[in-house]
FIKOLZA-1660 file (N, C-alpha, C; in steps of 0.1 Angstrom, whole numbers, plus 5000, padded with zeros to 4 digits):
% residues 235
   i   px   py   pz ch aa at
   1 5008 4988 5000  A  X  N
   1 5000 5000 5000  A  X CA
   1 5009 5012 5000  A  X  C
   2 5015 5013 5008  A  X  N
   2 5030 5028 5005  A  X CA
   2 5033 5026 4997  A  X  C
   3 5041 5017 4986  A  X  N
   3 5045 5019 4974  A  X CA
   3 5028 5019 4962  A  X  C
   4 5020 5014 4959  A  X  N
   4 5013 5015 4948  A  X CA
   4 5004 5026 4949  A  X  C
   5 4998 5035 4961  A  X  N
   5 4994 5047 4957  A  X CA
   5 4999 5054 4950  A  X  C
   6 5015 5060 4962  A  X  N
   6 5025 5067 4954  A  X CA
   6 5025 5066 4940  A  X  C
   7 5031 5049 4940  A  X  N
   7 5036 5049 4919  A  X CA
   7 5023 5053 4913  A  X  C
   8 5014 5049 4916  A  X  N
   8 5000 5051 4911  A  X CA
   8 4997 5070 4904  A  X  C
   9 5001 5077 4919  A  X  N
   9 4999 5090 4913  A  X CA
   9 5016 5097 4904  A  X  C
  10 5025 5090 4908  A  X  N
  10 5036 5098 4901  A  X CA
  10 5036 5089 4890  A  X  C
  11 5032 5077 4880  A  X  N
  11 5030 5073 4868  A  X CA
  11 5017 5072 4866  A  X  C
  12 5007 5083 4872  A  X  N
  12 4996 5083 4865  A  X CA
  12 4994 5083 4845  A  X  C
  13 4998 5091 4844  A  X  N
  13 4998 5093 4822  A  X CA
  13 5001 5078 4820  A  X  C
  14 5013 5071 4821  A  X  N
  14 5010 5059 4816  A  X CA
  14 5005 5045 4822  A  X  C
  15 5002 5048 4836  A  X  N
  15 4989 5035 4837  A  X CA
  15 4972 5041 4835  A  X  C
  16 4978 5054 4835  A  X  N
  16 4958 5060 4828  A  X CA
  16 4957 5052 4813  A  X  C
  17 4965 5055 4804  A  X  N
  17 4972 5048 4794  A  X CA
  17 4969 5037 4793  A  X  C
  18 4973 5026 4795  A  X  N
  18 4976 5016 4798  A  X CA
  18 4961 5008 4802  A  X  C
  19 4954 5015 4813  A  X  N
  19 4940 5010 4816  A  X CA
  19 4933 5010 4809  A  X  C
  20 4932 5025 4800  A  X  N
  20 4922 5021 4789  A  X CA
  20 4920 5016 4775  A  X  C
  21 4937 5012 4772  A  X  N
  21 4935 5003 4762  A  X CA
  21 4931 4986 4768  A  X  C
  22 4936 4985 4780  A  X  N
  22 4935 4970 4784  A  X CA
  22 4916 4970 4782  A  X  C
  23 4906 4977 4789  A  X  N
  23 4891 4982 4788  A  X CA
  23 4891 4978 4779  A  X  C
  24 4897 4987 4762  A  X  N
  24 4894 4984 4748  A  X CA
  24 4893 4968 4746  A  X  C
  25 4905 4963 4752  A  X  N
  25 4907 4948 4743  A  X CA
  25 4903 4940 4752  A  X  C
  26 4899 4936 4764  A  X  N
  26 4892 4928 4774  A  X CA
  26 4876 4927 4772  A  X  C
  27 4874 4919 4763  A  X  N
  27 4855 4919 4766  A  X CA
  27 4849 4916 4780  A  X  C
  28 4839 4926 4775  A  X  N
  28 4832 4927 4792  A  X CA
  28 4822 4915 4793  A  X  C
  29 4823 4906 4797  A  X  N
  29 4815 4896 4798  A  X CA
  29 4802 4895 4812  A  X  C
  30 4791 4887 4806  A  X  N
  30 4779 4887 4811  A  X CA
  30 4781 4881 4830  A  X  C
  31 4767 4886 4839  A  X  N
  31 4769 4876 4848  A  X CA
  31 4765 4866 4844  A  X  C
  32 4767 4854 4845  A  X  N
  32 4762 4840 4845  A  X CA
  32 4742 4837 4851  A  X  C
  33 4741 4834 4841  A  X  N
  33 4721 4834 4837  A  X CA
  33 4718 4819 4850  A  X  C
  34 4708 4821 4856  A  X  N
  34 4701 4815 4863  A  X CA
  34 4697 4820 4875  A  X  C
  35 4690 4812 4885  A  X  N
  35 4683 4816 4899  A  X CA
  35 4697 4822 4907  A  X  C
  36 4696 4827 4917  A  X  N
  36 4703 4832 4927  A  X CA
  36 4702 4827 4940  A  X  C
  37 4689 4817 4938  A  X  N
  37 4689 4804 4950  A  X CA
  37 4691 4789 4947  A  X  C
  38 4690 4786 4959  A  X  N
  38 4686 4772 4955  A  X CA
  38 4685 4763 4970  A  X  C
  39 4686 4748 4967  A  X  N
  39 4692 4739 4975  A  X CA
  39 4699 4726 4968  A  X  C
  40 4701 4718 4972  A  X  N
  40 4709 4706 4974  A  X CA
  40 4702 4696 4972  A  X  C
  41 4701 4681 4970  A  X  N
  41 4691 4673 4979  A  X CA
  41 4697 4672 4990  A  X  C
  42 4697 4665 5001  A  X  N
  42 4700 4660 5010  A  X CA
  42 4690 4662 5022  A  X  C
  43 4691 4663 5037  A  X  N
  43 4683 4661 5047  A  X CA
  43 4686 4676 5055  A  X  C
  44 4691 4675 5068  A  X  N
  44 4689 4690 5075  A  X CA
  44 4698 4698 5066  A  X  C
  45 4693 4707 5069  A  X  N
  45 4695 4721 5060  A  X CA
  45 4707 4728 5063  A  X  C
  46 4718 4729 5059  A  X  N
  46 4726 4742 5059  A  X CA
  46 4726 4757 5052  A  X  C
  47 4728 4768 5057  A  X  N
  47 4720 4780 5048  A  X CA
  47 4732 4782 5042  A  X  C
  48 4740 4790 5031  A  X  N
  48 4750 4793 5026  A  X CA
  48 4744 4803 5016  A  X  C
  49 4750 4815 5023  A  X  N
  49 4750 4827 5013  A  X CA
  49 4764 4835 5006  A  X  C
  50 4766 4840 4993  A  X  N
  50 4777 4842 4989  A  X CA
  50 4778 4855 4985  A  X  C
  51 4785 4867 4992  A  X  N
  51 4781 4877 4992  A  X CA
  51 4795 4883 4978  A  X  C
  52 4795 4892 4970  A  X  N
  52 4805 4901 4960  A  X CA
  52 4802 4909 4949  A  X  C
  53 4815 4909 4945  A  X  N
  53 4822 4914 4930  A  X CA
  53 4818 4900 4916  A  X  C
  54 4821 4904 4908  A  X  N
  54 4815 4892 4895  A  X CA
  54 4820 4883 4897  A  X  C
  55 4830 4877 4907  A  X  N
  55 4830 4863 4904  A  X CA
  55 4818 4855 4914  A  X  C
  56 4818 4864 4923  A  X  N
  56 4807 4857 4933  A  X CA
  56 4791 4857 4923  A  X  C
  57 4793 4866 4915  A  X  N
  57 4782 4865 4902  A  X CA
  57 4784 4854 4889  A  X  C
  58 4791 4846 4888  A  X  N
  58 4796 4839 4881  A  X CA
  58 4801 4844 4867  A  X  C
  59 4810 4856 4868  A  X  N
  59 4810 4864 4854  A  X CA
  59 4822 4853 4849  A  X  C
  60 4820 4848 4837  A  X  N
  60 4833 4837 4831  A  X CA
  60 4830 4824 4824  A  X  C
  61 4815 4826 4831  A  X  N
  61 4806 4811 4827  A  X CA
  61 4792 4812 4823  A  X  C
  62 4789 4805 4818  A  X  N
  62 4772 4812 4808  A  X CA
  62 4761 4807 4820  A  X  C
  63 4766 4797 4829  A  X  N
  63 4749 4794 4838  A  X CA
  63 4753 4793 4852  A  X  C
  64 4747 4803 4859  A  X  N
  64 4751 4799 4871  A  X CA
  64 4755 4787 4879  A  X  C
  65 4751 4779 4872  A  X  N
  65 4754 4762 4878  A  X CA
  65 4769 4762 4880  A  X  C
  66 4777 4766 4873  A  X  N
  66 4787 4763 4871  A  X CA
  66 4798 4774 4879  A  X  C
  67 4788 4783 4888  A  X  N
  67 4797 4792 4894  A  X CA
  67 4801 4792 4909  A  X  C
  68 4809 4798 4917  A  X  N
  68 4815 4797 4930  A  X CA
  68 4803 4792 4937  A  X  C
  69 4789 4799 4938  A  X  N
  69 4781 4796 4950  A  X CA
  69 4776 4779 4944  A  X  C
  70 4768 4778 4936  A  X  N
  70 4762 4766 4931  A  X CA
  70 4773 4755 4934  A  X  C
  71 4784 4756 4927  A  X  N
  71 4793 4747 4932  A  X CA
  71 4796 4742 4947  A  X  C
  72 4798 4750 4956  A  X  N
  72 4805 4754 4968  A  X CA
  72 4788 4750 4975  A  X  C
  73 4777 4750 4973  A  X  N
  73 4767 4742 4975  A  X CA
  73 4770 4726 4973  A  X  C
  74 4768 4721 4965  A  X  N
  74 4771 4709 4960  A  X CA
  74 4780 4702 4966  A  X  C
  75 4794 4708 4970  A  X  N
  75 4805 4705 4972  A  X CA
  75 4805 4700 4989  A  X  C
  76 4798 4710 4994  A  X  N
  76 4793 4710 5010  A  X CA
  76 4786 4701 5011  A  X  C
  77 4771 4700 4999  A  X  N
  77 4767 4689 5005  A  X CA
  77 4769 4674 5004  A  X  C
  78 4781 4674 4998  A  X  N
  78 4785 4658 4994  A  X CA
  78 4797 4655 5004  A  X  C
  79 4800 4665 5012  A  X  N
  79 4810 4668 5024  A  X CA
  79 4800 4659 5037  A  X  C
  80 4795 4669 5037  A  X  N
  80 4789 4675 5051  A  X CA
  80 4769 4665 5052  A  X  C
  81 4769 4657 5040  A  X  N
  81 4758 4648 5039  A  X CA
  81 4747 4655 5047  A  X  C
  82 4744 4667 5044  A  X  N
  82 4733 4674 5047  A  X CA
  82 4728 4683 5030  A  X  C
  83 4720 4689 5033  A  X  N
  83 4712 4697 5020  A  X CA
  83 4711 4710 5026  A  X  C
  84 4716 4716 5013  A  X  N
  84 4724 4731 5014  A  X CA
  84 4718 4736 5007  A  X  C
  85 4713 4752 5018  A  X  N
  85 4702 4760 5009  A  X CA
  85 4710 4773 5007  A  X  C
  86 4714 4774 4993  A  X  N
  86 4723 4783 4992  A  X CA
  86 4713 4796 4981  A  X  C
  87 4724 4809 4987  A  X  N
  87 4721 4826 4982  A  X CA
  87 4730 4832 4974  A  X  C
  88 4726 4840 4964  A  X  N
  88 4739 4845 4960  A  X CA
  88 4736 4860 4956  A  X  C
  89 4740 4867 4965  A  X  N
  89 4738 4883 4966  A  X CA
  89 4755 4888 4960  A  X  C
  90 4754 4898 4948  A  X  N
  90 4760 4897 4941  A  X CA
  90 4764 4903 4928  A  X  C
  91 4770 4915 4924  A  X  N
  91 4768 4923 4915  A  X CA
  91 4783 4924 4908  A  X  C
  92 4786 4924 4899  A  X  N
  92 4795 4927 4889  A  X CA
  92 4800 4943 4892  A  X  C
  93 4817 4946 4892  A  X  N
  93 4818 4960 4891  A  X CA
  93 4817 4962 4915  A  X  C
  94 4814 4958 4918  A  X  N
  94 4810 4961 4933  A  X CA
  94 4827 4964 4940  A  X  C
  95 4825 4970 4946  A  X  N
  95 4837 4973 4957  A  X CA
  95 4831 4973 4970  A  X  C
  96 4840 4968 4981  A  X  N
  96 4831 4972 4995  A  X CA
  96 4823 4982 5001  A  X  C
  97 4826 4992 4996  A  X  N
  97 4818 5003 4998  A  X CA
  97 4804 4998 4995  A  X  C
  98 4802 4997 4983  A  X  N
  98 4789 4992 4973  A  X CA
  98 4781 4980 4975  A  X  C
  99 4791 4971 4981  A  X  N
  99 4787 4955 4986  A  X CA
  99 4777 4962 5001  A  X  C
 100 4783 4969 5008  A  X  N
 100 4781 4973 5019  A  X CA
 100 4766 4981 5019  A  X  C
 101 4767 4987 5010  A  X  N
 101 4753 4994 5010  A  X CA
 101 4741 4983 5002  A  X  C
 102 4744 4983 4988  A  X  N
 102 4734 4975 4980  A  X CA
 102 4732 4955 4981  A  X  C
 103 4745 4950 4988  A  X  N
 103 4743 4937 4984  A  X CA
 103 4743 4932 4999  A  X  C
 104 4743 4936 5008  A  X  N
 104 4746 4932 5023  A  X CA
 104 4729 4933 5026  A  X  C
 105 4722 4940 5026  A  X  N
 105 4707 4937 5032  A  X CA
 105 4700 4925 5029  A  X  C
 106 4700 4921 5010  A  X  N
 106 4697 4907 5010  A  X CA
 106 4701 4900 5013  A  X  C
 107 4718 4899 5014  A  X  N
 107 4728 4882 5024  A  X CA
 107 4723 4881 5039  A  X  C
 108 4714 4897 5042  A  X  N
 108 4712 4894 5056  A  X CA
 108 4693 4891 5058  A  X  C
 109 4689 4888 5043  A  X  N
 109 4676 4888 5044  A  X CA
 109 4673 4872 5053  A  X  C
 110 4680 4864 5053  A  X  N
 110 4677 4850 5058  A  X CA
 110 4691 4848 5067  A  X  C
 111 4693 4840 5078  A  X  N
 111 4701 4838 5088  A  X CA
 111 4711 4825 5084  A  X  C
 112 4722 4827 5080  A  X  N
 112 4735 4819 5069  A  X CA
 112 4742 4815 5078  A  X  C
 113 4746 4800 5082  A  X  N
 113 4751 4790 5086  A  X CA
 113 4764 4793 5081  A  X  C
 114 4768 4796 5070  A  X  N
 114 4780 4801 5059  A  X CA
 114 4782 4808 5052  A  X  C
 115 4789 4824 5056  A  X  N
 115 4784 4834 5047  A  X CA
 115 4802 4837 5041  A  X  C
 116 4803 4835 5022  A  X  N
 116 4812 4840 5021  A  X CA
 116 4814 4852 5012  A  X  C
 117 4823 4859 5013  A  X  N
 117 4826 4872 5008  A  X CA
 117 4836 4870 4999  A  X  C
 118 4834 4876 4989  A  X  N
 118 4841 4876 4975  A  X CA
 118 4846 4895 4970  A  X  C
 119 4856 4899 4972  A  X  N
 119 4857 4913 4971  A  X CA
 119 4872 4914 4970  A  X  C
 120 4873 4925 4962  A  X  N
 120 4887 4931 4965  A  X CA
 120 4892 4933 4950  A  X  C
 121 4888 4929 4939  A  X  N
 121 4894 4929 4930  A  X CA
 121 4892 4943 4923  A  X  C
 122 4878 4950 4927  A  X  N
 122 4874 4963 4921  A  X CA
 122 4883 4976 4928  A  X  C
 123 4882 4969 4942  A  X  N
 123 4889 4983 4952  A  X CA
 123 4901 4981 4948  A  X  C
 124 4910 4965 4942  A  X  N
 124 4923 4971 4936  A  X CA
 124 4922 4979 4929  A  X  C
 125 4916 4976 4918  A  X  N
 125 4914 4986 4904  A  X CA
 125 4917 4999 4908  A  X  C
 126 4904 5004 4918  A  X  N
 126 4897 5018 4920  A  X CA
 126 4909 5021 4932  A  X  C
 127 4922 5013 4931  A  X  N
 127 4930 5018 4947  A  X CA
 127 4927 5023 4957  A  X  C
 128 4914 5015 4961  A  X  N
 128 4908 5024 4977  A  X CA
 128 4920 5025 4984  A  X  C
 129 4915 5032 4996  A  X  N
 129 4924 5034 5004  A  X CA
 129 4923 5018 5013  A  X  C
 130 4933 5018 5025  A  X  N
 130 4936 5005 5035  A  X CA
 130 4926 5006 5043  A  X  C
 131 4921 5020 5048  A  X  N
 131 4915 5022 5060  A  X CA
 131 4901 5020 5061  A  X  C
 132 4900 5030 5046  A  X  N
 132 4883 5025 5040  A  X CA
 132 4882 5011 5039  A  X  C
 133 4887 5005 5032  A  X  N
 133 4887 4988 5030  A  X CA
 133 4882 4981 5041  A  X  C
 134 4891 4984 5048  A  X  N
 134 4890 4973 5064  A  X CA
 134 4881 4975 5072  A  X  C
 135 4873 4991 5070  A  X  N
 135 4864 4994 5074  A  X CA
 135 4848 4986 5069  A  X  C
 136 4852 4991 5056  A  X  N
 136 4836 4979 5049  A  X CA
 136 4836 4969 5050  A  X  C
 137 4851 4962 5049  A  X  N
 137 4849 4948 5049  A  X CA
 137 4844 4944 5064  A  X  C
 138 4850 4949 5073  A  X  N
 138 4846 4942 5091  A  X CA
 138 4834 4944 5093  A  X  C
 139 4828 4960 5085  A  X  N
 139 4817 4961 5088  A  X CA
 139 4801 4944 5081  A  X  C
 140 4807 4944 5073  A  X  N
 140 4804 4933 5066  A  X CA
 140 4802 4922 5074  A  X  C
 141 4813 4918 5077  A  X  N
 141 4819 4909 5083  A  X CA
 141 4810 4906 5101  A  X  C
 142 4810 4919 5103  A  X  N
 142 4805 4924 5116  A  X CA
 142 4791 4918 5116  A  X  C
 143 4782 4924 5102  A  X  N
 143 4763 4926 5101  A  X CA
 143 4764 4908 5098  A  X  C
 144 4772 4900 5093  A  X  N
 144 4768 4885 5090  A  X CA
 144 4772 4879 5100  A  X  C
 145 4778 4881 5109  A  X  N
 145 4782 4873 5120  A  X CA
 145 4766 4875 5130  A  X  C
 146 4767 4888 5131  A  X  N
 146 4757 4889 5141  A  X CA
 146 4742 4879 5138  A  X  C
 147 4742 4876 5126  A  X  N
 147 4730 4872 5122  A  X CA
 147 4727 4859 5120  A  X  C
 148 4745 4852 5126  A  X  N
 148 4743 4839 5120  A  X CA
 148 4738 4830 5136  A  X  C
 149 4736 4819 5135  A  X  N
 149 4738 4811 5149  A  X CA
 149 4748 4803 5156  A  X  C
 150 4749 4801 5163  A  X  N
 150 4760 4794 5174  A  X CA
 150 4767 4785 5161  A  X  C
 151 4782 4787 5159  A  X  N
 151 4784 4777 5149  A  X CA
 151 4788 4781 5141  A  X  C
 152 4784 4796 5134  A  X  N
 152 4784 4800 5119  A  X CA
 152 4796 4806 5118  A  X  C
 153 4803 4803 5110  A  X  N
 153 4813 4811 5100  A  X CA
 153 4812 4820 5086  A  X  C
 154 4823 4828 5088  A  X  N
 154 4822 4837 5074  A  X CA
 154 4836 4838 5068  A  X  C
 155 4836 4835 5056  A  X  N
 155 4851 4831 5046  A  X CA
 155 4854 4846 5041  A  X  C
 156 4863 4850 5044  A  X  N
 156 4866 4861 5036  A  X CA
 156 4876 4856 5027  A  X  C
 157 4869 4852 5010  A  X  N
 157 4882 4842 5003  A  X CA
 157 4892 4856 4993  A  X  C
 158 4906 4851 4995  A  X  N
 158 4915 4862 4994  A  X CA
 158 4916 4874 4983  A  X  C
 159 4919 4881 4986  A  X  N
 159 4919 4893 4972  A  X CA
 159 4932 4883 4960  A  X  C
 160 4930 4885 4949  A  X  N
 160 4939 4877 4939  A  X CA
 160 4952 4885 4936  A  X  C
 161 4959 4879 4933  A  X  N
 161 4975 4889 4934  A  X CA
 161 4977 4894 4922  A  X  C
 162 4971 4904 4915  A  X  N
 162 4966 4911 4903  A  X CA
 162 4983 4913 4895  A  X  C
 163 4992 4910 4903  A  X  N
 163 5004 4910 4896  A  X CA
 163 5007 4897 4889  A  X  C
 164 5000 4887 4888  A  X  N
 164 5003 4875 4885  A  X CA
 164 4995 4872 4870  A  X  C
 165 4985 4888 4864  A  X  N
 165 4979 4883 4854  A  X CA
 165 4984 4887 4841  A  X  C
 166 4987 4877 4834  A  X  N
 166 4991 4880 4824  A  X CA
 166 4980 4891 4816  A  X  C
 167 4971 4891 4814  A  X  N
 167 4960 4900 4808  A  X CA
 167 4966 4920 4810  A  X  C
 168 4970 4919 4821  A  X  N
 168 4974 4931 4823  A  X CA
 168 4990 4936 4818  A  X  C
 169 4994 4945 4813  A  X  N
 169 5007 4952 4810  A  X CA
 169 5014 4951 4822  A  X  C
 170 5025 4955 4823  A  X  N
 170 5034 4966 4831  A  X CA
 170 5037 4978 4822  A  X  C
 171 5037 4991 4837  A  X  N
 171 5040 4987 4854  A  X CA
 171 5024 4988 4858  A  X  C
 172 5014 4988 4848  A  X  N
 172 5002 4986 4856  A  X CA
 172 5002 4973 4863  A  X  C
 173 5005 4959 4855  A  X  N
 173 5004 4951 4870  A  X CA
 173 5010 4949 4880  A  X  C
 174 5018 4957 4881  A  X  N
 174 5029 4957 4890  A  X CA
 174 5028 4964 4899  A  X  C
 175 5020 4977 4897  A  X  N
 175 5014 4983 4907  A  X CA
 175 5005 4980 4913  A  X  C
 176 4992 4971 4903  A  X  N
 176 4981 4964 4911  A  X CA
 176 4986 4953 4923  A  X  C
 177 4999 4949 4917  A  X  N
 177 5002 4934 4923  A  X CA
 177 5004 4946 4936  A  X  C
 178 5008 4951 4940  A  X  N
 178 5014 4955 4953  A  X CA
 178 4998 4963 4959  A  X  C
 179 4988 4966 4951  A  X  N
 179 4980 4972 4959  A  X CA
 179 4970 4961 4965  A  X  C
 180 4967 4948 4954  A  X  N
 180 4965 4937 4958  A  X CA
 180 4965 4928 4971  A  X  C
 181 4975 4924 4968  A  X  N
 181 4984 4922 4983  A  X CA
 181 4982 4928 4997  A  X  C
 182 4984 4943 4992  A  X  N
 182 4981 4949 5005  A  X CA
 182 4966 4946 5009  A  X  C
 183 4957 4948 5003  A  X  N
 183 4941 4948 5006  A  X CA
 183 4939 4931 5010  A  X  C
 184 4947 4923 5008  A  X  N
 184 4946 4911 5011  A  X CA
 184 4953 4909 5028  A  X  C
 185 4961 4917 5029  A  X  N
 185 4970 4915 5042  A  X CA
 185 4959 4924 5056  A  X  C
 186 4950 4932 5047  A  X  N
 186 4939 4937 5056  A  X CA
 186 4926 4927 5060  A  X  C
 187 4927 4915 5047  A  X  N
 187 4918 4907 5052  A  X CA
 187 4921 4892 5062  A  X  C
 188 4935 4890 5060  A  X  N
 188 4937 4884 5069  A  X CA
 188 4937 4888 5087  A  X  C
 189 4942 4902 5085  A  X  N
 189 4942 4907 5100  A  X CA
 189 4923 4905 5105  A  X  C
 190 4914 4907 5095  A  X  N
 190 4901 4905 5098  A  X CA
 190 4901 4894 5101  A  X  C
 191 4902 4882 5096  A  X  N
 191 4898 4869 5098  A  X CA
 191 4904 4866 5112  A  X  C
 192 4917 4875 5117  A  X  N
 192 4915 4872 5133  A  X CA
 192 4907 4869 5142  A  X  C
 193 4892 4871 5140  A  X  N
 193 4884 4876 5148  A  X CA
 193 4878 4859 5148  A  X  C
 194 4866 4855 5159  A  X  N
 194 4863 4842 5161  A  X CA
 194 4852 4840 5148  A  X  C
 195 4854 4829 5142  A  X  N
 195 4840 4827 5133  A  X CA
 195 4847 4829 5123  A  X  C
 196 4858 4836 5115  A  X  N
 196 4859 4845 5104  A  X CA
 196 4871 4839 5099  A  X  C
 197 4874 4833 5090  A  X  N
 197 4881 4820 5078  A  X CA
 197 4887 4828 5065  A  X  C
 198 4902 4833 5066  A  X  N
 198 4908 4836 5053  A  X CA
 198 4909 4823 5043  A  X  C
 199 4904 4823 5031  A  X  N
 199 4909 4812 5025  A  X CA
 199 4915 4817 5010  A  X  C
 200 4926 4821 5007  A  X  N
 200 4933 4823 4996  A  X CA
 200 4927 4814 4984  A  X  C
 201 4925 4824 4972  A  X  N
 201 4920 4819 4962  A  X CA
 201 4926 4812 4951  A  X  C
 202 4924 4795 4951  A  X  N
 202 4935 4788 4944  A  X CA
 202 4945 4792 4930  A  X  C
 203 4956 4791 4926  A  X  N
 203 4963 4792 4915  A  X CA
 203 4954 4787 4904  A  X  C
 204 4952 4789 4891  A  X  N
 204 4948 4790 4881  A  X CA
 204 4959 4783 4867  A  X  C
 205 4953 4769 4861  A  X  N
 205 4958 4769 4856  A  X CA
 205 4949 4755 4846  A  X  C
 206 4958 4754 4836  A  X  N
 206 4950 4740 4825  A  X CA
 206 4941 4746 4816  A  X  C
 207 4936 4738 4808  A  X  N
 207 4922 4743 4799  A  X CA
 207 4907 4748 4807  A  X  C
 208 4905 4751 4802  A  X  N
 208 4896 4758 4807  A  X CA
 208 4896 4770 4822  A  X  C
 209 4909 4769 4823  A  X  N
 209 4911 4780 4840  A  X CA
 209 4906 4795 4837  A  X  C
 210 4908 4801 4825  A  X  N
 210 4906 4813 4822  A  X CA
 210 4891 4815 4814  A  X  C
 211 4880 4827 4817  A  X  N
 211 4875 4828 4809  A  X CA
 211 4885 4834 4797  A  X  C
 212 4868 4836 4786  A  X  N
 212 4873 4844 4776  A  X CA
 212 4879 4855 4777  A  X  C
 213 4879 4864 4781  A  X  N
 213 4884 4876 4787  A  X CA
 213 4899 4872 4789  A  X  C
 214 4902 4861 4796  A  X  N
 214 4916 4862 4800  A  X CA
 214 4916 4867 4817  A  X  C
 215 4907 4872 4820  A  X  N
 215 4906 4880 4835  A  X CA
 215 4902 4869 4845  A  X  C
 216 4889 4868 4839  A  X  N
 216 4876 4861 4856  A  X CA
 216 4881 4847 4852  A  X  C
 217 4875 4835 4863  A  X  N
 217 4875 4824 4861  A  X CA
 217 4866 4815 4853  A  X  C
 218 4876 4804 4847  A  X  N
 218 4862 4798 4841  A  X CA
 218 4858 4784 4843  A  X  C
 219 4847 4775 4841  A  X  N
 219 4843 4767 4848  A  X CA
 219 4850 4759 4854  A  X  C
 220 4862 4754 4852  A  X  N
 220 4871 4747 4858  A  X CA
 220 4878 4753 4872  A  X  C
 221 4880 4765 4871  A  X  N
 221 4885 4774 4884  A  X CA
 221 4875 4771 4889  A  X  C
 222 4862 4778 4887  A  X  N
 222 4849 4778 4896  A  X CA
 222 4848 4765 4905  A  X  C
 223 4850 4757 4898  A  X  N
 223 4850 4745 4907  A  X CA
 223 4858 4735 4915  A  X  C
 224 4874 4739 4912  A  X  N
 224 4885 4739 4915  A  X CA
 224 4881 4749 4936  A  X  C
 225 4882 4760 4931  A  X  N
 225 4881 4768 4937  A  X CA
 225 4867 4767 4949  A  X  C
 226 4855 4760 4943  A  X  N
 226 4847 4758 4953  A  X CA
 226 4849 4748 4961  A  X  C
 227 4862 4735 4955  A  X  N
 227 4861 4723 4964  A  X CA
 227 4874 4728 4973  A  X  C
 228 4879 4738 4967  A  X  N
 228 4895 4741 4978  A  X CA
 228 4881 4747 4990  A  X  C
 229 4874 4755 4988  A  X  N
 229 4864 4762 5003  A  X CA
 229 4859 4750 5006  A  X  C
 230 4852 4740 5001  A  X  N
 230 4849 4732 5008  A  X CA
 230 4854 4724 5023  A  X  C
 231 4868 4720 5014  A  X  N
 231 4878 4710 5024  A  X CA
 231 4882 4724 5036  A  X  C
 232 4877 4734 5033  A  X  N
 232 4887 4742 5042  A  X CA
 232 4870 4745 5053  A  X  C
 233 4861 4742 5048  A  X  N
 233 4852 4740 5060  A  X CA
 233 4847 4731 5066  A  X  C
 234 4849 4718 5054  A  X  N
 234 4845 4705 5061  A  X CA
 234 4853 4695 5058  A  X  C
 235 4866 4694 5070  A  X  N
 235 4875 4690 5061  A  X CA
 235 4873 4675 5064  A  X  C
% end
């Protein structure tokens, strides 16, 4: 965070540059089409809501079936041999601030056994500040906990290390990489708290790991990625 503001504002002209040719050549891809609920089969009920930014929206994959929540349902209930009624509150483009205002009242409309949070990729973009970040996110963190019951956890799964994508130039990713990181080292100090589970978002790789874009994940991550949360809740 000390180093990528700074570079941020003293090579502003060429990562201003730089961002909006990447905009040009990056297709903006859809959220992923279907319900935003569901369940499982199985017997007693586990609630699982998935609170974010587009991946928590399944942006990368054409049916939601195939995205972090649906999966990471499935995945629990073939763990955990119970039936998982899962939510997915969730908007493309969102930063904490925004999660906090528009997508946090519905994750808090029903009482979640397992609430996880998906964020950080926009506030790299938009270089929030550290202080605002850690603020929306605990606040977050704070309104799902209170709501859950004796038992319940909340994943805050990791900001991605934006220096690692090819899709992006330098020294834009190399400034993201460092602003990344830092917004991620804020969510771990969060997960200090009782109830509240950092789980770093798996490496990416093989056919199918990237959408089209080159950016979001694609079905194979999605699902890679929901069975890594799984084992890390029911192991």
């Amino acid at each position: 965070m000390r180093l990528s503001r700074p570079a941020a504002v003293l090579m502003a002209p060429v990562l201003l540059g730089q961002g909006v040719r990447v905009r040009r050549r990056i297709p903006v891809l859809p959220e992923a089409d279907g319900p935003r609920a569901g369940s499982t089969a199985g017997g007693t009920p586990l609630a699982l809501v998935v609170l974010g930014e587009s991946t928590a929206a399944g942006v990368g994959v054409a049916r939601i079936e195939d995205g972090l929540g649906t999966r990471l349902a499935h995945e629990l209930a073939a763990r955990v041999g119970r039936r998982v009624d899962w939510r997915v509150s969730a908007r493309a483009g969102s930063t904490a601030r925004r999660a906090r205002a528009d997508l946090l009242p519905a994750a808090l409309a029903e009482p979640s056994d397992i609430a996880v949070i998906v964020l950080g990729v926009n506030d790299t973009l938009g270089l929030t500040g550290r202080g605002a970040w850690r603020r929306d996110v605990a606040a977050i963190v704070a309104a799902l906990r209170a709501a859950q019951p004796p038992g319940g956890r909340v994943v805050l799964t990791g900001v991605p290390d934006l220096g690692t994508f090819p899709a992006l130039p330098r020294p834009l990713r190399t400034v993201l990489g460092w602003h990344s990181r830092a917004l991620d080292r804020e969510l771990r100090t969060i997960a200090r708290a009782p109830g509240v589970l950092h789980a770093a978002v798996p490496a990416v790789s093989g056919v199918d790991a990237l959408a089209t874009d080159g950016f979001h994940p694609g079905a194979t991550s999605y699902r890679e990625w929901a069975a890594d949360l799984a084992l890390r809740l029911a192991p």
